[in-house]
C-alpha positions in Angstrom: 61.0 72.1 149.7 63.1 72.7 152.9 66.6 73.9 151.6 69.5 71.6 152.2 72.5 74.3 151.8 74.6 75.2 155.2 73.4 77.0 157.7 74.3 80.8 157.8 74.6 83.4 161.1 72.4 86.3 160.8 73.3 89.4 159.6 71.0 92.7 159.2 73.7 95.3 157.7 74.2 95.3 154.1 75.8 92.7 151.9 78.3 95.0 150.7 79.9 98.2 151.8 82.5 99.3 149.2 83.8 102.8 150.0 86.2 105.1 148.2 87.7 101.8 146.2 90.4 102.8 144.3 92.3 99.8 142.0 95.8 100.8 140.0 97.8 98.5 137.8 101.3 99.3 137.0 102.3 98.6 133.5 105.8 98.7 132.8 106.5 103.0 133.2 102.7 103.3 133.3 100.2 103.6 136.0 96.2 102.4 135.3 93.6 104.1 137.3 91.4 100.9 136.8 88.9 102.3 139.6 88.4 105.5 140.7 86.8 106.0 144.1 84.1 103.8 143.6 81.5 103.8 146.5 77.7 102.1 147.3 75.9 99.8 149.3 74.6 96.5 148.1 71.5 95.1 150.3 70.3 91.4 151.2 68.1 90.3 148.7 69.1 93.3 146.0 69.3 92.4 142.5 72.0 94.2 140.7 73.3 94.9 137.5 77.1 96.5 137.0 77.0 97.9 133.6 79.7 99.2 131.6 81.4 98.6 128.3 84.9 97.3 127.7 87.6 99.1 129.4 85.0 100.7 132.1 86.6 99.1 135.1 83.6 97.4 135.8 86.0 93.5 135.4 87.7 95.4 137.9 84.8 95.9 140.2 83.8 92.4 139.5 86.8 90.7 140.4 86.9 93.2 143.8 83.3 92.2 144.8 84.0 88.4 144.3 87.3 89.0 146.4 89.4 87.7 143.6 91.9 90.7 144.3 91.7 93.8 147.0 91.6 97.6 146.2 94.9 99.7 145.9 93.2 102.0 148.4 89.6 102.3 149.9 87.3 99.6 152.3 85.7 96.8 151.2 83.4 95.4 153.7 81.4 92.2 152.8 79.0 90.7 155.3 80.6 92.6 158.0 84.0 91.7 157.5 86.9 94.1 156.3 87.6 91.9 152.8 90.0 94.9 151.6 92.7 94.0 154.7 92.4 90.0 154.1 95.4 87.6 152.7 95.3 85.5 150.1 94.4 82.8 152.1 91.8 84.7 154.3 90.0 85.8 150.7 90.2 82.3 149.7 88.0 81.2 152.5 86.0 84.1 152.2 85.6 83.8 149.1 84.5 80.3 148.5 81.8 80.7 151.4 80.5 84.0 150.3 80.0 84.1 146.6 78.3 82.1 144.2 80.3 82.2 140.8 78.5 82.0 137.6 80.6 82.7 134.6 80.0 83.1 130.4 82.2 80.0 129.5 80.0 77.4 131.9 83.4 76.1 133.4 82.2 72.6 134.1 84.3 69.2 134.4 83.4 67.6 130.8 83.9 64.4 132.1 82.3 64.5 135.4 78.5 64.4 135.4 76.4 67.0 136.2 75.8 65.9 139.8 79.5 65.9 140.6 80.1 69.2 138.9 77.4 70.7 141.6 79.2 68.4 144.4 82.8 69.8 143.8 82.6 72.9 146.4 81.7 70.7 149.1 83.9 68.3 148.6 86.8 71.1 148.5 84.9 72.4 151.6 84.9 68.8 153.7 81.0 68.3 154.0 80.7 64.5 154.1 79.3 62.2 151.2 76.0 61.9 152.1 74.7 65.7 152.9 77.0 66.5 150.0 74.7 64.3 147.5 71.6 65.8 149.4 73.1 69.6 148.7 73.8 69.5 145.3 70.3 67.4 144.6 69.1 70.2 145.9 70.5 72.6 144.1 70.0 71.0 140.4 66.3 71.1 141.4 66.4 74.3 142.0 67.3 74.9 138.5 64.8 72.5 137.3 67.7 70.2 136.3 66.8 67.3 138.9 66.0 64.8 136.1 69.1 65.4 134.6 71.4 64.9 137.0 73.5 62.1 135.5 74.3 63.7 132.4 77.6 65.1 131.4 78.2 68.6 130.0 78.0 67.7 126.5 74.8 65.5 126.8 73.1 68.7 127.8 72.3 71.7 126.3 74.0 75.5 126.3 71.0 76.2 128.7 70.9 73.4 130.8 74.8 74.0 131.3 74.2 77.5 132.4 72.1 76.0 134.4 74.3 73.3 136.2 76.8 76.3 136.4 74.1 78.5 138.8 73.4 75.6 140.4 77.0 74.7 141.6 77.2 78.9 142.2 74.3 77.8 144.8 74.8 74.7 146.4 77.0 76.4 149.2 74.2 78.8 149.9 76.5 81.7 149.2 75.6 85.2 150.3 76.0 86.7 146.6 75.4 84.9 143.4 77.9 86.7 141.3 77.2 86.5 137.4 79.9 87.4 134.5 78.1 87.8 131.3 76.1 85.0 132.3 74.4 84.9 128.5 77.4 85.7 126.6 78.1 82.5 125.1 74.0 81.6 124.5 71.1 82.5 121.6 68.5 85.0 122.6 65.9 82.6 123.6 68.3 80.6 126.1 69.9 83.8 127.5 66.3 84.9 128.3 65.5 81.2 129.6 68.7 81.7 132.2 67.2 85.5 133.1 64.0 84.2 133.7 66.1 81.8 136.5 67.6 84.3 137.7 64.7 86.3 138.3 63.2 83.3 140.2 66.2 82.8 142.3 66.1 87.0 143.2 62.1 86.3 144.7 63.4 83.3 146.6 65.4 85.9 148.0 69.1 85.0 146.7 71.4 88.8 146.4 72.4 88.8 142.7 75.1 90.7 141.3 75.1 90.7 137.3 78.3 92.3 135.1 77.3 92.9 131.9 78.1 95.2 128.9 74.4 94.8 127.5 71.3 97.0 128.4 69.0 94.3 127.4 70.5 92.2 130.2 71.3 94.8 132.8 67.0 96.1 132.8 66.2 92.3 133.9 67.5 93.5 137.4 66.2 96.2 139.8 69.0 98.2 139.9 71.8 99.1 137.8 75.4 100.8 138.7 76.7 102.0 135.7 80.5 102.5 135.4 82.3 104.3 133.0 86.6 105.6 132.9 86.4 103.9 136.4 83.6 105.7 138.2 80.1 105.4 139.1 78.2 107.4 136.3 74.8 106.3 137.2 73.4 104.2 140.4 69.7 103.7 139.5 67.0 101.4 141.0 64.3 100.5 138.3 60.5 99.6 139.7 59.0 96.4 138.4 55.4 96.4 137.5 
């Protein structure tokens, strides 16, 4: 099937450059050293896990890699642009064409049916009716969700809402799908249902980020950046047989 999703000028450096990031929070008389000089490369096409438990900093990362906040010091270059020195409303834009959001709690529109949830980003992006329809069609097949299309979010299954949710993460052909706990809030069997997507999506050649606090999770991808007290303990790739 011949994709649907926008077009997207070529780029041959890496996804992400993240050097020296630093993050503080200021908490009353308190300063929090969230992140601590974190610094790697992320490649086109990588499939990586950020492990850590709670209180790692690896939130932190997340929400620095989805450009959801900026570092307190340190560069942040996504895609070839210097994220780190962007507004709000510069990381807004980046933001909602770069990354693909999938998150634990689903976040669909209960009342709006599975079709429209998919749709929304285009509409907030101005891409007209018709090619909007034909993108997020696109997109719910791509999750094996085509037949369901008209279904709301509670005619539909904790799976097949994950589901919708990585297909709305893909219909604007983002450059990273970006996944928070993306089994959290799903049994064993679905949560391995939704890695076995996700490892589908990585040989179609989608970049995949995954934050997770759970080993199990974390060795479905081929690399894993562990973080712990706000460094990089471990960055290791992991061969697939």
């Amino acid at each position: 099937m011949t994709s649907a999703a926008p077009a997207r000028e070529a780029w041959t450096g890496p996804i992400i450059h993240a050097e020296d990031l630093w993050r503080t929070y200021q908490m009353g008389a308190e300063e929090i050293l969230a992140l601590r000089g974190v610094t790697f490369e992320i490649q086109k096409g990588e499939y990586v896990a950020v492990m850590g438990p709670s209180g790692s900093g690896k939130s932190t990362l997340m929400n620095l890699i989805g450009c959801l906040d900026t570092p307190s010091k340190g560069r942040y270059v996504l895609r070839g642009k210097v994220v780190s020195e962007m507004n709000d409303d510069e990381l807004a834009a980046v933001r909602n064409r770069e990354i693909g959001f999938v998150f634990q709690t689903f976040n669909l529109l209960p009342r709006a049916t599975a079709l429209h949830n998919v749709e929304l980003p285009l509409v907030y992006a101005g891409i007209p009716r018709e090619k909007r329809l034909e993108q997020a069609k696109h997109a719910l097949a791509m999750v094996d969700l085509a037949d369901r299309m008209t279904h709301k979010p509670n005619e539909l299954s904790g799976g097949q809402r994950q589901r919708v949710a990585v297909a709305r993460a893909l219909v604007m052909n983002p450059s990273i799908l970006l996944a928070d706990e993306p089994t959290g809030n799903l049994d064993t069997a679905t949560g391995e249902e939704i890695m076995r997507l996700f490892e589908r999506l990585h040989e179609q050649g989608n970049t995949i980020i995954l934050v997770t606090h759970e080993k199990d999770i974390a060795d479905h991808a081929r690399r894993t950046i562990s973080i712990r007290d706000g460094k990089i303990e471990k960055d290791e790739a992991r061969s697939r047989a």
